[in-house]
N, C-alpha and C positions, 0 to 999 in steps of 0.2 A: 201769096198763099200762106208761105210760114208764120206772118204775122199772124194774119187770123186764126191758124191752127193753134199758134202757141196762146191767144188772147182766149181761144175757150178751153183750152188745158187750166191757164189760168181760174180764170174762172170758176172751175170745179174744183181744186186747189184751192181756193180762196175761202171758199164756202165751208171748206171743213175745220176752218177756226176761227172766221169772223161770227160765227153767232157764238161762241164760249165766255170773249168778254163778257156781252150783252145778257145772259143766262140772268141773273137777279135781277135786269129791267123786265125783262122778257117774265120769268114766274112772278114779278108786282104786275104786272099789265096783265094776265090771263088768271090772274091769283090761281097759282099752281102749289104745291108743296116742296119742297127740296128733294126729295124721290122725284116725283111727278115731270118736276121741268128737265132731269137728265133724259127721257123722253124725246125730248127734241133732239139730242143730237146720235142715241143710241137709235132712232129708227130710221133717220139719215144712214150711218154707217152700214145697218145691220139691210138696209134694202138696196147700197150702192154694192159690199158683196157678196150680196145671195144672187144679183142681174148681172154682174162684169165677167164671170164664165160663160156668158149669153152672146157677149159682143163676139165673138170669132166665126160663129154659127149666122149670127142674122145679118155678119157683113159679107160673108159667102152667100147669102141667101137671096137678099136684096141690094148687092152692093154695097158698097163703104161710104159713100159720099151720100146716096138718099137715108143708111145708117145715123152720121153724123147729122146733116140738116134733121133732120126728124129727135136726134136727141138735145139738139143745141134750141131745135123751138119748143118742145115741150118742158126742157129746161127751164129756160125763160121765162116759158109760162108759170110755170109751178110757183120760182121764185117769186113771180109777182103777186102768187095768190096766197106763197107763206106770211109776207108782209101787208095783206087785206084780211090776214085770219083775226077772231072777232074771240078766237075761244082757242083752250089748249085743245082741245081732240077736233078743230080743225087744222091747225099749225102743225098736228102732229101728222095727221092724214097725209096734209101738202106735203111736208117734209119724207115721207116715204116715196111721195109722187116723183120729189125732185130726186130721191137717191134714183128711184127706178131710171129714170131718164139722163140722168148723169153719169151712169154707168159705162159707156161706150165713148164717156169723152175722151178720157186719158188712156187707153191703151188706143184708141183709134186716132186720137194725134200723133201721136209715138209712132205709130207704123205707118202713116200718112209723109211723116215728115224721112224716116229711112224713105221710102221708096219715091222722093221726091229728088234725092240726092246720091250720087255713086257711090261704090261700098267705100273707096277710100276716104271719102268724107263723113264716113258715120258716126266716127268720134267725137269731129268738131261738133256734130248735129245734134247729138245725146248731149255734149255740153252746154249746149243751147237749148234746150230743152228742157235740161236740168234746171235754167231757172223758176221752172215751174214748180217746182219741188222747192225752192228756194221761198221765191215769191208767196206762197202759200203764208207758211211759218212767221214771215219775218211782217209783212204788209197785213195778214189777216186781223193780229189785235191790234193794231194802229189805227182801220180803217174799220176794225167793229166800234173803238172805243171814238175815238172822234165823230164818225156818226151817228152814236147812240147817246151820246152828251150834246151836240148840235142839231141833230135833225129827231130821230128817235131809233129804237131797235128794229123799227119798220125796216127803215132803209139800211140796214144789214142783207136787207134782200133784194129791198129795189132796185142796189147798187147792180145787178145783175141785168138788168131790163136794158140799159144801153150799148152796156158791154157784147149781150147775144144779141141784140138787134143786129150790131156793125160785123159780130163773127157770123153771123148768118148769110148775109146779106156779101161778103166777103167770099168765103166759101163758094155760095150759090152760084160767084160770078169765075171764080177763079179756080176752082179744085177739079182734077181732071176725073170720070171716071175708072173704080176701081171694080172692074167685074172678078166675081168669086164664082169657087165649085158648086155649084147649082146640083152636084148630088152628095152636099153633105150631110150627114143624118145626124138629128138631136135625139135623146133619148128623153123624152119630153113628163114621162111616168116618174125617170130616175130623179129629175130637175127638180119635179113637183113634189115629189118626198121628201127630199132636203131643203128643199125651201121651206116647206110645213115643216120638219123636225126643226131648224135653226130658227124661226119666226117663233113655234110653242116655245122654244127653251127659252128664246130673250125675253118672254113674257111670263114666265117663270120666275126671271131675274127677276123683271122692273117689278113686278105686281106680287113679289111672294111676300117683301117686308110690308106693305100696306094690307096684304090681307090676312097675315099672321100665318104666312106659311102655309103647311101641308093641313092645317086646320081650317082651313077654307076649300069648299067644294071648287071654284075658280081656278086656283091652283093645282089642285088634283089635274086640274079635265088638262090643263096646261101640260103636267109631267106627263100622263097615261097620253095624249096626242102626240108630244117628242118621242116617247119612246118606240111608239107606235108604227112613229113616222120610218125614224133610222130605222127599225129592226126590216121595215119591210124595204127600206131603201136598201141597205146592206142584202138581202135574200133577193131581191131583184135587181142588183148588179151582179152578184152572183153567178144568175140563173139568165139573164141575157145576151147577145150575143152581141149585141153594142151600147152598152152600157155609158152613162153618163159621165162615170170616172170608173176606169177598169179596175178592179181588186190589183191587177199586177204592179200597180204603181207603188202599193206598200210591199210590193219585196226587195223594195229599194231601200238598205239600210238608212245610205243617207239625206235621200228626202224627208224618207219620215221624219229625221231628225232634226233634220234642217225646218219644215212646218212646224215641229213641237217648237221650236226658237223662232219662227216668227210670228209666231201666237202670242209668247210671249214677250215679244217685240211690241205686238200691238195693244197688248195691255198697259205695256211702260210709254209708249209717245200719247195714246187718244187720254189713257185716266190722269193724270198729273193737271193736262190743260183740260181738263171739264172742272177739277173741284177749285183749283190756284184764284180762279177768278173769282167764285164764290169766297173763299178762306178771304182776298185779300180786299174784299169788298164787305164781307159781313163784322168779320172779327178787326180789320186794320182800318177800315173807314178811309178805302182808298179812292178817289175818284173814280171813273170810269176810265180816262183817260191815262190817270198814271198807271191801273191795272192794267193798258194795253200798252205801256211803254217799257211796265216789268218783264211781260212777258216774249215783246217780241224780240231782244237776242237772241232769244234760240234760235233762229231765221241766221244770225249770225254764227252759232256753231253752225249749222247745218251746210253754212256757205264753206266755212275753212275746212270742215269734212271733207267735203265733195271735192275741194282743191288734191287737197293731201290725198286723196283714194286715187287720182290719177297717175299720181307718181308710185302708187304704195302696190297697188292693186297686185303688179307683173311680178313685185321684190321680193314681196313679205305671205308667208303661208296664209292662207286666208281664215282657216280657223285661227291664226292667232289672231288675226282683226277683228271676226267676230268678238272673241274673247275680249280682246281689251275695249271696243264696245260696248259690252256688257257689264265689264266692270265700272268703264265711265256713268252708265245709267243710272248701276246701282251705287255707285258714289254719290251721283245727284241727288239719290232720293234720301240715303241717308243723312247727304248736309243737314238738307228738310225737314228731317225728325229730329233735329235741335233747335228747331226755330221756338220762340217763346214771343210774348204777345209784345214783347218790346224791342224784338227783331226789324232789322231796318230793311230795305227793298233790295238791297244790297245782295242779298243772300237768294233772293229769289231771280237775279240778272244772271249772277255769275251761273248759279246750279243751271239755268236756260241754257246756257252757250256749252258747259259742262254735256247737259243733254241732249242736244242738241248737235255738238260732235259725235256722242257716245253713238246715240240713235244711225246716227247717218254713217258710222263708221261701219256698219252690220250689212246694209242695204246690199253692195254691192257682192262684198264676198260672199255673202248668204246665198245671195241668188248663184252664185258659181257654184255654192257646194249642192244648193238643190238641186242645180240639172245636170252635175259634174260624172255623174254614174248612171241618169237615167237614160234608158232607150232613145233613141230618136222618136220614134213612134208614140212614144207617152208624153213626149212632153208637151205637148196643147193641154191633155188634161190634169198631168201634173200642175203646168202654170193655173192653172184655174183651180184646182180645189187648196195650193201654196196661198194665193193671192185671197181666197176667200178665209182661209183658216186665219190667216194676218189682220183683215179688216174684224174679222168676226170677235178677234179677239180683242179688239178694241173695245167695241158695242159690250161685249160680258166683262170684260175688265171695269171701266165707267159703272154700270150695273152693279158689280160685286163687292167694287169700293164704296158704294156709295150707301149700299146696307152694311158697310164694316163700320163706316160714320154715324151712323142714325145710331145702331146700337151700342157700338162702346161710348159715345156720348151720353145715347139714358144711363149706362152702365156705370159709367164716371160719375155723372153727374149725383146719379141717386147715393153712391156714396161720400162723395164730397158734402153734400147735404147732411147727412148722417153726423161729420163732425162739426156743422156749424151750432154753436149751441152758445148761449151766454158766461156757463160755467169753463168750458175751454180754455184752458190757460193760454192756447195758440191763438186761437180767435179774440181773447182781450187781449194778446199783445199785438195783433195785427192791424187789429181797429179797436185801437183803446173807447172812443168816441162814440161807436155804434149803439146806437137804441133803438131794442128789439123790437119794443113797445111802439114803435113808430112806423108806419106803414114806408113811408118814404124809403127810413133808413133800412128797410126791409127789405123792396124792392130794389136798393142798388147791391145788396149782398145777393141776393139773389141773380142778378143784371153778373156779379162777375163771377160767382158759382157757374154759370150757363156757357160765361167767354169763355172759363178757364175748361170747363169739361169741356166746349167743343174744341179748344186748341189742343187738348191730350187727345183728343179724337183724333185730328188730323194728322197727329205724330203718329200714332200709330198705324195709319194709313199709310205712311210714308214707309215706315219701319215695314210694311208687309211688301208694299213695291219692292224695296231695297234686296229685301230676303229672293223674291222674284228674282232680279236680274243676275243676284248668286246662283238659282237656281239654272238658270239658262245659262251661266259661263261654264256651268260645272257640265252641261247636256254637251257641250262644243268637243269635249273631250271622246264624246263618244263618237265624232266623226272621222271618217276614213278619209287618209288623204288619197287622190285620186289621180289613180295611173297616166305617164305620158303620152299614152294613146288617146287619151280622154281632154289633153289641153283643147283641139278644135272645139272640141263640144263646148267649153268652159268661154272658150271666147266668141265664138257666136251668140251666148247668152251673153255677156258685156256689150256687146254691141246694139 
């Protein structure tokens, strides 16, 4: 039974960076824009957690095991229908279909695989497990990039079709059932507000640079729906008596704290690997194949992370780990923002494994400090609105970078223009040979006016992650360390 648990943990894991390579085959196939095609993987994210607060309710509901089968075949399916889409706003539709149904993969392996085995084996089981987390990172741009150079960007999906067959069909035969409280209550009003407030916002993001912002009615109906939504979600959690996440859980200083850092956690792992592949396939002319072999080290920091956290976890404060996590991130990104168009892949391996530790170095103590202080009682909905604010901040990080590119790029670009002139002493000493006069010789001045402002683009991109992950090492200081009463709590959440 572990295999198959851990082959569709997998799986779901796999998905969330094998289509990143493939993003510029994928927006040439559906002719999408560079806005447009981050879409694909912001409505994955943004619908795997607005539905994973869900899983704990519908495996009490209807069981764990018809939970799982039910989301491992609609999975499947989904996947096989993002790889038959014909158009982007169906790949994008699918793609939300697959997050929906993906949603209960990975916490319900996780607790499938604890209660399969005795508590004193829980460690080893989490360490096995972990390769899920591993496997993701390290196999996802190898096996986007090699299938999407040999076969096509298709089978970035289809790869999914054999894999849920045999965890299906595995499960079905082998997984015992898990019966739940049949009187747990969802607050299904609270769900549906925050689903509609975090759905209007990300559509806010994706769709504000394309329709010029708050100068589009679009947009309007977008912000006036968020706001709408939270204000009545907040007044009716409030006002309920079993609310979907209880107001009490913000008077936990250090949760809160600890969500604000993994928010911005999920801005520094999901944005980096959605724009890397584009920068290093548009501007560096790099195969497919070498852009999934730049990036998958990070698969390898992620690995000697996770080594090192087992020995670290017991020794070392755990804000300070978050801390020097943070700092590793934001080291990465600042390597980054010194790259120049003649920068080798070099830079983009080493920052991977860099980030890659850094990222993974956070994981574990974060989650100690988030439920290091919280009630017993609050933490199911703690872990659920933690684990959504995390995801979510992936989906608006990708989104918010990616209007910080579009526009410092015209920005750049329109002044770099400004001094390309004939009379320029700079530009006759740079291309003594240029004539103006020449359409040709035009168009390649123009060809590296375009390289050059999007490569200042991308630095500055970089340059803003960086300031980010300063900003979250400096938030760590504001957590409290947590009383000896409190270790049981801290280690039942490790386990």
């Amino acid at each position: 039974m572990s295999f198959f648990v851990m082959a569709a943990a997998i799986m779901n894991q796999i998905d969330t960076t094998i289509a990143n390579v493939a993003l510029p085959y994928i927006q040439g196939s559906t002719s999408a824009s560079r806005e447009q095609i981050t879409w694909v993987l912001t409505s994955y994210i943004v619908a795997l957690a607005i539905f994973t607060p869900l899983t704990g309710w519908l495996a009490g509901r209807f069981g764990r095991k018809r939970v799982v089968l039910v989301s491992i075949f609609f999975f499947t399916l989904t996947s096989g229908l993002c790889g038959a889409a014909i158009n982007l706003d169906e790949l994008i539709a699918f793609r939300i279909l697959q997050g929906i149904a993906g949603a209960a993969l990975l916490p319900m392996s996780q607790a499938t695989l604890l209660d399969a085995y005795p508590p004193e084996e829980h460690g080893r089981t989490m360490a096995v497990f972990g390769l899920a987390a591993i496997t993701g990172p390290l196999v996802g741009p190898l096996a986007g990039g090699w299938l999407t150079e040999h076969m096509s960007w298709r089978w970035c999906f289809f790869i999914n079709l054999p894999i849920g067959i045999m965890a299906w069909l595995g499960l079905a035969a082998t997984m015992p059932e898990y019966p739940g409280k049949r009187g747990t209550r969802l607050d299904f009003l609270g769900f549906a507000l925050l689903a509609v407030g975090i759905g209007a916002l990300q559509l806010l993001f994706d769709r504000g640079q394309v329709q010029d912002w708050f100068s589009s009615t679009e947009v309007c109906i977008y912000a006036v729906v968020a706001a709408c939504a939270f204000y009545l979600f907040v007044v009716h959690s409030l006002t309920t008596q079993h609310p979907f996440v209880s107001a009490a859980v913000f008077a936990d200083w250090n949760f809160v704290v600890s969500s604000i850092v993994g928010f911005f956690l999920g801005v520094l792992i999901f944005s980096p690997m959605a724009i890397l592949p584009e920068m290093l396939s548009s501007l560096f002319g790099y195969p497919i194949m070498d852009v999934g072999f730049a990036l998958a080290p990070r698969g390898l920091g992620v690995m000697i992370a996770m080594l090192a956290m087992g020995q670290l976890i017991n020794r070392v404060d755990a804000r300070v780990l978050i801390g020097f996590g943070m700092l590793l991130s934001s080291y990465s990104m600042w390597r980054l923002s010194h790259m120049t168009l003649q920068s080798s892949s070099w830079i983009i391996v080493s920052t991977g494994v860099i980030q890659g530790i850094g990222s993974s170095s956070i994981f574990v103590p974060l989650a100690m400090m988030t439920f290091s202080t919280l009630p017993a009682h609050l933490r199911n909905e703690g872990a659920a609105l933690n684990t959504l604010l995390r995801s979510y901040g992936g989906a608006a990080g990708i989104a918010l970078v990616q209007v910080l590119l579009y526009r410092n790029e015209a920005r750049v670009q329109s002044r770099l223009t400004e001094g390309v002139r004939p009379d320029n002493p700079v530009v006759q000493w740079a291309m003594p040979n240029a004539d103006f006069s020449l359409p040709s010789s035009v168009a390649a001045i123009e060809n590296a006016v375009v390289r050059q402002a999007t490569m200042v683009a991308y630095i500055d991109a970089f340059w803003a992650l960086s300031i980010l992950g300063i900003a979250g090492c400096a938030m760590v200081f504001l957590l409290r360390r947590p009383s000896r009463a409190q270790a049981p709590a801290e280690q039942m959440v490790i386990e």
